[in-house]
Backbone bond lengths (Angstrom), bond angles and torsions (degrees), N, CA, C in turn:
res aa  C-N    CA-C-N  psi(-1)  N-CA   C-N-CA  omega(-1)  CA-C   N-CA-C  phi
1 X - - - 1.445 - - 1.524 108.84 -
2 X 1.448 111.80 144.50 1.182 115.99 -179.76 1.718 112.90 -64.60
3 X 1.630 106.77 163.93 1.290 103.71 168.51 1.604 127.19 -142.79
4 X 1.395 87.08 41.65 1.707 105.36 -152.90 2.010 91.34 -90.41
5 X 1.078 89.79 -159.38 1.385 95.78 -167.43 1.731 88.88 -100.45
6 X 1.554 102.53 155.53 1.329 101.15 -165.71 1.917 104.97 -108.23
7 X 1.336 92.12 176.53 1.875 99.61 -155.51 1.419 94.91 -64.06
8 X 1.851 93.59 173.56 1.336 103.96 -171.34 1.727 83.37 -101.30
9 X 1.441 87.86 -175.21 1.466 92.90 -167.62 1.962 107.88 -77.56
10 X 1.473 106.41 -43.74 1.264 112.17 162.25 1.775 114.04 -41.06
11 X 0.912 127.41 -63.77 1.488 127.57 175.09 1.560 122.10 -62.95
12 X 1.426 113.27 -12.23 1.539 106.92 172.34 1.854 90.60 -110.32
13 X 0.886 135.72 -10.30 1.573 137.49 160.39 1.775 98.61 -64.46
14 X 1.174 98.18 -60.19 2.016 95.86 -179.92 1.603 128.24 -39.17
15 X 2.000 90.24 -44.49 1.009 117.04 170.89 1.364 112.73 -40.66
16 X 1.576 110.89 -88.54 1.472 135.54 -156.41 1.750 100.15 -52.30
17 X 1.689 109.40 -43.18 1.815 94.34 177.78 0.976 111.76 -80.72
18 X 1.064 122.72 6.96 2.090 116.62 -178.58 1.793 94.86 -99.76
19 X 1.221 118.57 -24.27 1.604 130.79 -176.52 1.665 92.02 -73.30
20 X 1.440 116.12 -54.65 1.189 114.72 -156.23 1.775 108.48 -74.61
21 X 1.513 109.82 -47.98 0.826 138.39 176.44 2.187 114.60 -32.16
22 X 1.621 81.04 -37.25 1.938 96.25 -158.25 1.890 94.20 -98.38
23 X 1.595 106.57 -29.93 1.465 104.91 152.71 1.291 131.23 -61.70
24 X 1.426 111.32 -54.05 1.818 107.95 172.77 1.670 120.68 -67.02
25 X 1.723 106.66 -12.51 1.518 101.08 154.24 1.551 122.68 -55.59
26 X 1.767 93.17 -64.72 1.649 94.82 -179.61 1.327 122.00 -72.47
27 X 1.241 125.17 13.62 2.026 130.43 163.88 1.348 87.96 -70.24
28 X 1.645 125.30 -51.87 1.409 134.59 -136.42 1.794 105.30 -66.57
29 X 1.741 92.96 -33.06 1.225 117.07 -141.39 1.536 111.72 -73.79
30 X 1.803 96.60 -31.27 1.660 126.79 -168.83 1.036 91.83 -64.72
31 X 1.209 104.42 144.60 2.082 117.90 170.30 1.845 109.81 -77.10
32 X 1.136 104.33 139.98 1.494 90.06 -163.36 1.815 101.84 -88.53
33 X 1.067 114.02 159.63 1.864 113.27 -164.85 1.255 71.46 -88.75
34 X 1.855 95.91 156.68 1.448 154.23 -171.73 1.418 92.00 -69.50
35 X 1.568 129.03 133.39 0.966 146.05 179.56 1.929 96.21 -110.90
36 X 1.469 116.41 134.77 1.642 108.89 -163.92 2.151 90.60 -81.72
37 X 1.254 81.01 138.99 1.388 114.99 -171.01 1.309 96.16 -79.26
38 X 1.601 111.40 129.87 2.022 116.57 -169.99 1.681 85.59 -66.53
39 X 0.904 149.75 -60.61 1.265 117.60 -158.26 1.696 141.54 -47.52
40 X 1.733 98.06 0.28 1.587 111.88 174.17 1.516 80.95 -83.42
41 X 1.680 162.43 -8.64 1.272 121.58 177.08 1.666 84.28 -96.44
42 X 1.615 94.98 167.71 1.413 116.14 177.03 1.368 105.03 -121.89
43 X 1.407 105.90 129.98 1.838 104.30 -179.04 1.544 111.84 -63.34
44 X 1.231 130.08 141.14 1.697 111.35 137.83 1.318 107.82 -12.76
45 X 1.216 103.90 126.96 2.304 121.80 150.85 1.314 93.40 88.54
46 X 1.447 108.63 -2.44 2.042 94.14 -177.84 1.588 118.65 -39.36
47 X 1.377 117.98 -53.13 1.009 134.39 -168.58 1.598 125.33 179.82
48 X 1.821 142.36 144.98 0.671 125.51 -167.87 1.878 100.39 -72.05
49 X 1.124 121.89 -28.82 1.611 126.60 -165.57 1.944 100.78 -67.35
50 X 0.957 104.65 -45.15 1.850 100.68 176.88 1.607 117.24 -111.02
51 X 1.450 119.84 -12.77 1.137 106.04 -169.76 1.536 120.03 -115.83
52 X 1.447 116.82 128.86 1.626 103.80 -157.94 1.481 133.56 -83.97
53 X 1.496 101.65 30.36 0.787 110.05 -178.44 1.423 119.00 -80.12
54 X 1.625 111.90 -18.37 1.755 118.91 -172.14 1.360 84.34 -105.98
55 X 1.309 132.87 -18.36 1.728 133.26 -159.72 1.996 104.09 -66.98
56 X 1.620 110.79 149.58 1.247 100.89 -175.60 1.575 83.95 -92.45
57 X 1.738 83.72 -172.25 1.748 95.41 176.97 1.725 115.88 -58.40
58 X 1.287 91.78 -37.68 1.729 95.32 177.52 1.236 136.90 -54.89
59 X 1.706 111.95 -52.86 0.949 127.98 142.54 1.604 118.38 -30.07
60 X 1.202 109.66 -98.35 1.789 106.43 177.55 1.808 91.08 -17.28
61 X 1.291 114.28 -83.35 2.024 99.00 -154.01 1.133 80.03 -39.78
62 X 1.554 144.88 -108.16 0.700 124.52 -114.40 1.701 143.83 -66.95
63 X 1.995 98.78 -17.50 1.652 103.02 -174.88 1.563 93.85 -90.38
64 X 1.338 106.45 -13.11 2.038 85.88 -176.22 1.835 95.47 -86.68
65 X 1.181 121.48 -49.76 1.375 104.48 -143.90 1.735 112.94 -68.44
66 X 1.803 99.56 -20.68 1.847 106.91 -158.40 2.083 83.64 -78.18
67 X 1.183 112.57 -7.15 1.317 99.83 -167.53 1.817 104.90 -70.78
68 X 1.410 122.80 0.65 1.239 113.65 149.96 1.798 118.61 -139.67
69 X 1.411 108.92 5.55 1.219 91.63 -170.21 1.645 73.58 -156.31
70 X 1.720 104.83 166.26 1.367 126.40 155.01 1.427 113.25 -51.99
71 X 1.553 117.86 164.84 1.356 112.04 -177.50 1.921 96.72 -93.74
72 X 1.383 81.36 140.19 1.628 102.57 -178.74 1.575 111.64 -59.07
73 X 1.637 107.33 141.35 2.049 84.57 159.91 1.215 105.35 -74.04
74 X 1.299 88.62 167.28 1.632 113.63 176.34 1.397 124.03 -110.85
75 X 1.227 141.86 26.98 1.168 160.29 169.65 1.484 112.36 -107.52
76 X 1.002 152.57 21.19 1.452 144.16 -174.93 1.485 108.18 -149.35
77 X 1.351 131.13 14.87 1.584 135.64 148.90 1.143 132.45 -131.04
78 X 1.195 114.24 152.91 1.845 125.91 172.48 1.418 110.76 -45.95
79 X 1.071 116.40 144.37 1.901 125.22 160.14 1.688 101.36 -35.61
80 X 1.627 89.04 -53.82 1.974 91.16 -168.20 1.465 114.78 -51.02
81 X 1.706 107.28 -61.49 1.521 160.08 154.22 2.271 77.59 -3.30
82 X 1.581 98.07 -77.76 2.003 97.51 -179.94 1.128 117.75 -56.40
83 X 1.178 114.19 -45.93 1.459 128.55 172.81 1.926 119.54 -18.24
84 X 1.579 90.93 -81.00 1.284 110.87 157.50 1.650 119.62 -50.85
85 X 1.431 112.07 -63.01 1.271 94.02 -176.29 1.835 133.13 -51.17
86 X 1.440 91.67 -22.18 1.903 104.76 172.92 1.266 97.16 -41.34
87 X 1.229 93.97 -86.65 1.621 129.67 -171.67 1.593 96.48 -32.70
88 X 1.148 138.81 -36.62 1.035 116.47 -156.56 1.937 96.41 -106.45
89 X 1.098 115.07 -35.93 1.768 117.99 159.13 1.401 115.35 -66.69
90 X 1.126 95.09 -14.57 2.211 89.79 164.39 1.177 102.63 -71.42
91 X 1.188 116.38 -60.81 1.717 128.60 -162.33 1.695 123.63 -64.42
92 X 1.455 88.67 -8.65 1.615 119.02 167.95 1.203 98.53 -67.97
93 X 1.578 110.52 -73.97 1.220 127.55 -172.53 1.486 130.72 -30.97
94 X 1.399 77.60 -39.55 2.248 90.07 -173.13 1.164 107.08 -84.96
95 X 1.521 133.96 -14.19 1.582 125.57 -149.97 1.850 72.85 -111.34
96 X 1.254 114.60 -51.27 1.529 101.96 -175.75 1.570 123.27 -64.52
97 X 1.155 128.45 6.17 1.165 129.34 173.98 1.365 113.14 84.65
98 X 2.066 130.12 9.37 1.496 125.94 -169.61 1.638 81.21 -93.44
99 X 1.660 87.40 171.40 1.408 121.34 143.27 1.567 111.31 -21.93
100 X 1.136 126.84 100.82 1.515 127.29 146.96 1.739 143.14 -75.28
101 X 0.958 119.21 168.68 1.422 107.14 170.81 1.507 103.25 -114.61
102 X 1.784 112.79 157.72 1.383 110.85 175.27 1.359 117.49 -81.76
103 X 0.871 141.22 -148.21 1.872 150.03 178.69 1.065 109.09 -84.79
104 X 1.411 128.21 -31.02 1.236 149.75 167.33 1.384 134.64 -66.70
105 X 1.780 93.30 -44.91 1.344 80.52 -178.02 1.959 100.13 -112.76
106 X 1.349 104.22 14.90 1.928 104.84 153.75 1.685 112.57 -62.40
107 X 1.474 106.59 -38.14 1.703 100.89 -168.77 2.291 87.67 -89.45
108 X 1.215 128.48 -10.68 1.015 98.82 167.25 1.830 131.44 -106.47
109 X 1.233 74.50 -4.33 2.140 83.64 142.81 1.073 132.74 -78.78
110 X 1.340 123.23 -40.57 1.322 133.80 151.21 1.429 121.21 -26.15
111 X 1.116 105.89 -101.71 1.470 112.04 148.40 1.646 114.05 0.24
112 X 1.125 132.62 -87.40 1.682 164.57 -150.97 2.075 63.32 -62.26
113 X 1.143 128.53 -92.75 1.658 126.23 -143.79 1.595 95.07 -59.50
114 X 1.194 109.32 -41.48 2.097 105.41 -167.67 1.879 96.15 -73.41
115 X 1.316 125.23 -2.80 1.381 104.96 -178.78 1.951 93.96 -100.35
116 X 1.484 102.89 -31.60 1.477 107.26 -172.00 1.820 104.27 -52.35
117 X 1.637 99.75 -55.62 1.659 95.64 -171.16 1.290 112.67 -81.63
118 X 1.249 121.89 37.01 1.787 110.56 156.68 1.381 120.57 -99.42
């Protein structure tokens, strides 16, 4: 370790904005992440192949949910217990940029899994 006499305040001021300065370059520098592009939502009437509006209940579970995970069993929750979980993997859905379901068709997935596990 040094043992010299230590900086003046001007030279550790020089310091810190030339420090700061060479950091807010390299913030600048990072590529900024991918914001999800509107074309992952699908309007109403798009089509019967992506849009769920012609889709049965089955369909919907099945093209929205495998779009991040395997399909869940269905024996080990409450009606309510699905309920919530829709609602709460929809809301996944929209902030991540997939396929969503409408209001409509959350209570008819619902439905579609609470008739499967009886």
């Amino acid at each position: 370790m040094s043992t010299g006499t230590p900086l003046s305040n001007g030279k550790a001021l020089a310091i810190t904005v030339g420090v700061a300065g060479l950091f807010a370059f390299l913030l600048l520098a990072l590529p900024t992440p991918k914001t999800p592009s509107p074309s992952h939502h699908v309007p109403p009437g798009a089509g019967p192949a992506t849009s769920g509006a012609a889709m049965s209940p089955e369909s919907l579970f099945h093209s929205r949910c495998v779009q991040c995970h395997a399909l869940p069993a269905l024996s080990h929750r409450t009606p309510e217990d699905w309920r919530i979980l829709v609602l709460k993997m929809n809301r996944y859905m929209k902030q991540t940029g997939r396929l969503s379901l409408s209001d409509s068709e959350v209570g008819t997935v619902t439905d579609y899994i609470v008739k499967l596990q009886r």
